[in-house]
TITOR-445597 format. One line per field, with one value per atom (N, C-alpha, C): residue number from 1; atom name; x, y, z. Coordinates in Angstrom, 2 decimals. Example, Ala and Ser with C-alpha at 12.3 -4.5 7.8 and 13.67 -1.06 7.14 Angstrom:
<lummars>
num [1_1_1_2_2_2]
atomo [N_CA_C_N_CA_C]
u [13.19_12.30_13.20_12.85_13.67_12.90]
v [-5.69_-4.50_-3.30_-2.25_-1.06_0.03]
w [7.80_7.80_7.80_7.08_7.14_7.87]
</lummars>
This chain:
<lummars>
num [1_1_1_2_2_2_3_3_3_4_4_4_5_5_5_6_6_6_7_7_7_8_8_8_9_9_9_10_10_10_11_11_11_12_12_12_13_13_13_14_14_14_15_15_15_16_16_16_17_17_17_18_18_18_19_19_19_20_20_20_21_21_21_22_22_22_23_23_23_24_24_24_25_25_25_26_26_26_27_27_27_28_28_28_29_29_29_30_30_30_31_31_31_32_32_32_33_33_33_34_34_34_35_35_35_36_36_36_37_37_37_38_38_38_39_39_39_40_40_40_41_41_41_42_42_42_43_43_43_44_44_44_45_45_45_46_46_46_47_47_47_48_48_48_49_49_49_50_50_50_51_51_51_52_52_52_53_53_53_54_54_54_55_55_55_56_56_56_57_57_57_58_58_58_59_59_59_60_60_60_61_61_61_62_62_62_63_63_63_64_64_64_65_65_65_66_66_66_67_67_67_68_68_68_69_69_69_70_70_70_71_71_71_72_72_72_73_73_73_74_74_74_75_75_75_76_76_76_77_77_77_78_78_78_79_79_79_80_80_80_81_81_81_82_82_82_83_83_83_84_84_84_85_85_85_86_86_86_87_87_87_88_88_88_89_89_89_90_90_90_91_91_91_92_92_92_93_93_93_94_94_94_95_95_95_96_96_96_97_97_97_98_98_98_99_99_99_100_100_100_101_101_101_102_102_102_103_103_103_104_104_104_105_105_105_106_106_106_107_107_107_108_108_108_109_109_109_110_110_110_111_111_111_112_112_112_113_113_113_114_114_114_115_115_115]
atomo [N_CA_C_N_CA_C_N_CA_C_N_CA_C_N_CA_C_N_CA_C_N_CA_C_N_CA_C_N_CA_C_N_CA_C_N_CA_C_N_CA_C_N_CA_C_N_CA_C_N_CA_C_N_CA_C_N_CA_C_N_CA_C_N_CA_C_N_CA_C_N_CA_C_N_CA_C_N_CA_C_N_CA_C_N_CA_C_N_CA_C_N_CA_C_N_CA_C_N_CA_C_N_CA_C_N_CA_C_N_CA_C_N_CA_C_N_CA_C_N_CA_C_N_CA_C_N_CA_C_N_CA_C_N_CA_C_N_CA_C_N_CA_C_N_CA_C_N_CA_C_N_CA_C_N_CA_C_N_CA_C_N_CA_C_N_CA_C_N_CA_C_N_CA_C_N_CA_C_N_CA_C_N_CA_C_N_CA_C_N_CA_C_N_CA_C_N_CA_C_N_CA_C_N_CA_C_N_CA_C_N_CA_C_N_CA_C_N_CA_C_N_CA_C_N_CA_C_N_CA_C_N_CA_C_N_CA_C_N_CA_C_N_CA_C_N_CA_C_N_CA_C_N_CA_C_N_CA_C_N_CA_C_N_CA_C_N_CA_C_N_CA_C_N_CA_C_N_CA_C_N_CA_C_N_CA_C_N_CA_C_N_CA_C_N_CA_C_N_CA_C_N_CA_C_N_CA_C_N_CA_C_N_CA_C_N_CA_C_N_CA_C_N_CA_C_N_CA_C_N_CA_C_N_CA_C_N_CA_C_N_CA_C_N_CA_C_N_CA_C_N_CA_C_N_CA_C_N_CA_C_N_CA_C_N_CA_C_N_CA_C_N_CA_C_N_CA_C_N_CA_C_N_CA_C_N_CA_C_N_CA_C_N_CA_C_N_CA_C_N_CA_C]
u [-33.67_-34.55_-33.97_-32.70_-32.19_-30.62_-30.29_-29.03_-27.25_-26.62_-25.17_-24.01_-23.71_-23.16_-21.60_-21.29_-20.29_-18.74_-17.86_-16.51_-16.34_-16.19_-15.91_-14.62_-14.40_-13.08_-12.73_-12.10_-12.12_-12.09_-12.11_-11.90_-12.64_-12.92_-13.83_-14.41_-14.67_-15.03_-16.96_-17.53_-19.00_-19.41_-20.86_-21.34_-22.22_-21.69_-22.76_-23.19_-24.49_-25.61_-25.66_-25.30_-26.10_-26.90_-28.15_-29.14_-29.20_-28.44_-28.34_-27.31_-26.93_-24.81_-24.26_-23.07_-22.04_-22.02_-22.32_-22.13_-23.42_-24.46_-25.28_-26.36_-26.67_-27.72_-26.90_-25.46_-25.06_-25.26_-25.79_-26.11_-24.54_-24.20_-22.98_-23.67_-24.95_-25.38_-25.61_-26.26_-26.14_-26.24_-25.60_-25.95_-26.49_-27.19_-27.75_-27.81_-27.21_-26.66_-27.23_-27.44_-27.76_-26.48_-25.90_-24.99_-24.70_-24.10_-24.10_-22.59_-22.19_-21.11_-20.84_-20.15_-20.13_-19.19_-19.68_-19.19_-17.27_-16.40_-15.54_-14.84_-16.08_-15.41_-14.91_-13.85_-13.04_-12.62_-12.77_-12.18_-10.91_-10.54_-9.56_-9.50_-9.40_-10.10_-10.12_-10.89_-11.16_-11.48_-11.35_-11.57_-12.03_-13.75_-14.20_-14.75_-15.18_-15.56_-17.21_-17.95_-19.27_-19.60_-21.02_-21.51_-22.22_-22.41_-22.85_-23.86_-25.11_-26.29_-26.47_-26.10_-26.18_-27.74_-28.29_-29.46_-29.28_-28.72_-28.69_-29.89_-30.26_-31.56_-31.07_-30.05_-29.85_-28.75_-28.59_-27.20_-26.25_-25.09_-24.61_-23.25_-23.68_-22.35_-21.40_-20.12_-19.32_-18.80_-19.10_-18.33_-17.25_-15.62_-14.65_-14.72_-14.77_-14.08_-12.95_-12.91_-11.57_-11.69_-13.13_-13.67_-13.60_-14.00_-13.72_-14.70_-15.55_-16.47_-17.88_-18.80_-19.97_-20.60_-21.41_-22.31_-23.36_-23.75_-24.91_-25.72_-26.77_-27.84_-28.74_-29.45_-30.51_-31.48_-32.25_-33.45_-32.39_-31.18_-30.68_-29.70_-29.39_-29.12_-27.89_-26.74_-25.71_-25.08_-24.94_-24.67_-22.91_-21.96_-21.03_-20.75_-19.97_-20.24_-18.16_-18.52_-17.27_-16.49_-15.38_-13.93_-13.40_-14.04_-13.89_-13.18_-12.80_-11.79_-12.70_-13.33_-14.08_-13.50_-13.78_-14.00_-14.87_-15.64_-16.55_-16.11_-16.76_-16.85_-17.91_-17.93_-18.98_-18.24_-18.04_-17.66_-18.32_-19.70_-20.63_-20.95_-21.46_-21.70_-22.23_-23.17_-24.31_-23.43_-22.28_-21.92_-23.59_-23.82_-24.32_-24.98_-26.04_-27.42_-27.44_-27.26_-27.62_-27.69_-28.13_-28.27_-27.63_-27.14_-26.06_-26.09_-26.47_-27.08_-25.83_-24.96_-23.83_-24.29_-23.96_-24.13_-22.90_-22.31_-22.68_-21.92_-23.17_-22.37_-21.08_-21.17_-19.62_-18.65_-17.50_-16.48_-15.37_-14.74_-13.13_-12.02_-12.72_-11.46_-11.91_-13.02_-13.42_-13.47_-13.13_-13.27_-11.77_-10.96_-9.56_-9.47_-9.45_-9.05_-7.21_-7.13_-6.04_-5.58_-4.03_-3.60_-3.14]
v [32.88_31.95_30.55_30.55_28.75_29.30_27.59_27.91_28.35_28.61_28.33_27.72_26.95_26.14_25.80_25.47_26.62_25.19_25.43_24.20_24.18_22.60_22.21_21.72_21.91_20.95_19.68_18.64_17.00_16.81_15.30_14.51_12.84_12.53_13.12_14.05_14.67_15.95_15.99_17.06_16.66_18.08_17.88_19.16_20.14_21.34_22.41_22.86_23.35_24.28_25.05_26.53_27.73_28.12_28.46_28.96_30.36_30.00_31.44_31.68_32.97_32.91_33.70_34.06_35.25_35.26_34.19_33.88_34.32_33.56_33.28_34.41_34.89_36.32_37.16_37.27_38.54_38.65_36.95_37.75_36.67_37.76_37.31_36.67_37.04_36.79_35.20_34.58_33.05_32.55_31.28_30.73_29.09_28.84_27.48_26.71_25.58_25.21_23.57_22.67_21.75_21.01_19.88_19.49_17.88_17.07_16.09_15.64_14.24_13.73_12.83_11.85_10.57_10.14_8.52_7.46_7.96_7.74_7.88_9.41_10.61_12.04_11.60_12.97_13.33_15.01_15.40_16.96_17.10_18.33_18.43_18.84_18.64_19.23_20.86_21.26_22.31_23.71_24.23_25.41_26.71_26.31_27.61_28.53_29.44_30.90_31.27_29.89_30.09_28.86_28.81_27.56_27.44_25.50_24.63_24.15_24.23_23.27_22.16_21.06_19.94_19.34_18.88_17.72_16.92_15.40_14.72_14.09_14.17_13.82_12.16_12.05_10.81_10.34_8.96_8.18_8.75_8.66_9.14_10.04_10.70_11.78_11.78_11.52_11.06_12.87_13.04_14.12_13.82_14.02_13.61_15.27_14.97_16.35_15.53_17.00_16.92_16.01_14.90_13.75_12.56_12.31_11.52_11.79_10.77_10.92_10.59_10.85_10.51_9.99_9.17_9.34_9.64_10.36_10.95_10.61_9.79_9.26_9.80_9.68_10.73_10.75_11.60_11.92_12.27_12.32_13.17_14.72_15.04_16.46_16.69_17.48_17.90_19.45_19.74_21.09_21.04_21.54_22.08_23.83_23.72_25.08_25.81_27.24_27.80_27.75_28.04_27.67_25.80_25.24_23.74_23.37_22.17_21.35_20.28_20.64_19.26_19.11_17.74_16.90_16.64_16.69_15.78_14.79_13.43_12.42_11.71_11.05_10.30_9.10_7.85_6.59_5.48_6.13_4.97_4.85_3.53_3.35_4.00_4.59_5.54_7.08_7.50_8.68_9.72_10.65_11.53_12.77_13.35_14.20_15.08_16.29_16.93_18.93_19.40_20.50_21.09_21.91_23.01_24.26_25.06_26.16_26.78_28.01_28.41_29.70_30.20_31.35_31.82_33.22_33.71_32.95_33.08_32.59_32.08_30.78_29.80_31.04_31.38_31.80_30.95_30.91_30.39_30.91_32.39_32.95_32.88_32.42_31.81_30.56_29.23_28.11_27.60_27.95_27.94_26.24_25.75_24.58_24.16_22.91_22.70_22.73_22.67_22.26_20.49]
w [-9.34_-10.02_-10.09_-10.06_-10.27_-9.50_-8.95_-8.43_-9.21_-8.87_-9.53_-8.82_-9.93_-9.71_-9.12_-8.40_-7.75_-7.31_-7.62_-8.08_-6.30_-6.25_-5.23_-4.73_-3.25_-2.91_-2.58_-2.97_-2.81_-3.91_-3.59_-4.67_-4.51_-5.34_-6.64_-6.39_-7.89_-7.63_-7.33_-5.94_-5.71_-6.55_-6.46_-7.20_-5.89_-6.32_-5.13_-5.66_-5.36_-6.49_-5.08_-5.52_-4.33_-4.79_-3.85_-3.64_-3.31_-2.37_-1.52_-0.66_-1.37_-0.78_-1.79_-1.06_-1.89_-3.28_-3.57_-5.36_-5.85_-5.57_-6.26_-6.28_-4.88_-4.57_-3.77_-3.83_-2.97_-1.72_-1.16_0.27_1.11_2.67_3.30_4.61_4.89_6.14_5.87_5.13_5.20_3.63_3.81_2.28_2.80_1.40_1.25_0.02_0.29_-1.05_-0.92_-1.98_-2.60_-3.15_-2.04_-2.53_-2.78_-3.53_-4.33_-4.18_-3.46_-3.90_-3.61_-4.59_-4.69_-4.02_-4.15_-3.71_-3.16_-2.20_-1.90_-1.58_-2.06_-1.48_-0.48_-0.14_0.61_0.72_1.57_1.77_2.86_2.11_3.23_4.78_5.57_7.39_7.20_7.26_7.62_9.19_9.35_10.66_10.60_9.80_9.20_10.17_9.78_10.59_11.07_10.53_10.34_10.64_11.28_11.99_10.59_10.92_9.38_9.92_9.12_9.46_8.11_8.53_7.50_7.80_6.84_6.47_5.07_5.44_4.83_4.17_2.62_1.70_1.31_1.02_0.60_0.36_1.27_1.28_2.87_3.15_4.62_4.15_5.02_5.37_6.61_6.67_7.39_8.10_9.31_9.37_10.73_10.59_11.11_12.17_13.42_14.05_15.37_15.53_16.90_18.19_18.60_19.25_18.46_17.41_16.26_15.19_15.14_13.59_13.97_13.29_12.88_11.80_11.12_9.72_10.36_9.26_9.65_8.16_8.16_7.88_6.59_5.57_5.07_6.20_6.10_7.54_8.47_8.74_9.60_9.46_10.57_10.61_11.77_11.10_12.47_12.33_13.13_13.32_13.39_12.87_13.00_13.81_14.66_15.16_14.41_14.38_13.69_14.94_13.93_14.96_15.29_15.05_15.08_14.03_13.93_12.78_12.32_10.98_10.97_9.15_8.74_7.60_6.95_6.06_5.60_4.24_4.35_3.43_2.79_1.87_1.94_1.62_2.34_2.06_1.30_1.76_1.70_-0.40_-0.48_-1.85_-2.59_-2.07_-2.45_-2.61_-1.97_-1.50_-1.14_-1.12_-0.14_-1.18_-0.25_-1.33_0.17_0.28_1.28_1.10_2.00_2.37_3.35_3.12_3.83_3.81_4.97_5.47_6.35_5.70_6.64_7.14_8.20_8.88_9.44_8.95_8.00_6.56_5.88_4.13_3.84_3.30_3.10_2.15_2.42_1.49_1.67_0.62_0.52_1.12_1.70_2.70_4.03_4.13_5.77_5.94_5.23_5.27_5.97_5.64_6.57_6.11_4.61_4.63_4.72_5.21_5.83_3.99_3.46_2.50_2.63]
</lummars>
C-alpha cells in the first residue's frame, strides 16, 4: 500500500522509498524505488549484479562508468547493465528526482560497492 523507506549510501544523505523489492514486498526478481537526492550527492563506484533502469523526473543525474560520464536529464532514461563499474551523482543545483527499476532486486550484498 505505501513505500518503505529504505537508508541510503552517499553523502548527503538521498532518500529511497521502495515500492517494490526485498524490503518492502518480498519480491527478489525486481525492485522499484522512488528516489530523491540533493544538491552535491555522491556514491561510492559500484559493480552490481543486476541491470539498472534509471528515469530521471526531475533535475540531472550524473552517471560516471568505465568510458567516462553522462547527465542524464529529467525526461531522460539510461540503462546500466550488471557487472559494470558505475557511480551515480547529482551535481547539479537542483540535485535529482528519479526512478529505479533493478533486475533482479537491488540488495546490499549484490551492489559490490567499492569502500
Amino acid at each position: 500500500a505505501k513505500p518503505t523507506q529504505i537508508e541510503a549510501a552517499g553523502v548527503p544523505p538521498k532518500i529511497i522509498r521502495e515500492y517494490v523489492g526485498r524490503v518492502n514486498s518480498g519480491t527478489s526478481a525486481v525492485s522499484v524505488a522512488h528516489m530523491k537526492s540533493p544538491s552535491g550527492w555522491t556514491e561510492p563506484k559500484q559493480t552490481p549484479d543486476f541491470d539498472e533502469y534509471t528515469l530521471v523526473l526531475a533535475g540531472m543525474l550524473r552517471v560516471d562508468h568505465e568510458g567516462g560520464s553522462m547527465d542524464v536529464a529529467a525526461g531522460e532514461a539510461v540503462i546500466t547493465e550488471r557487472g559494470e563499474w558505475v557511480r551515480y551523482s547529482s551535481p547539479g543545483s537542483d540535485g535529482a528526482e528519479y526512478i529505479a527499476v533493478c533486475l533482479p532486486a537491488f540488495s546490499p550484498d549484490t551492489v559490490h560497492r567499492e569502500a
